[in-house]
C-alpha positions, 0 to 999 in steps of 0.5 A: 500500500503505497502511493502509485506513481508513473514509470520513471522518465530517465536514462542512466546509461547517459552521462550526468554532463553536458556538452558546452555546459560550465561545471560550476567553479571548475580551477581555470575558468576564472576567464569566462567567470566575472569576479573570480581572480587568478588565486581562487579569491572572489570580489563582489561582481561575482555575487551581484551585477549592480554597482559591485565597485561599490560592493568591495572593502572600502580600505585596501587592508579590510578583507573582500567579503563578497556578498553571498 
């Protein structure tokens, strides 16, 4: 006695990754990812689009805490 559900739509014979799709935070593509520098930091542009100069530390000494 159990909910009853339909036939599952999947394929697991087929790859989880896409073709052309960026994997995430993958090393190396700090090229194409605004916000990520060289040395695996971030700055704000890489949690918001909006004004993000006005996002980084005020004071060179403080740290670069991106907003998410």
């Amino acid at each position: 006695m159990g909910i009853t559900v339909g036939t599952p739509d999947v394929e697991p014979d087929k790859p989880a990754h896409v073709a052309g799709v960026r994997r995430g935070n993958h090393r190396g593509f700090y090229k194409r990812q605004p916000g990520h520098r060289r040395d695996d930091r971030s700055t704000a542009r890489r949690s918001t689009g909006i004004n993000a100069r006005h996002h980084n530390p005020v004071l060179p000494d403080m740290p670069n805490l991106s907003p998410a």
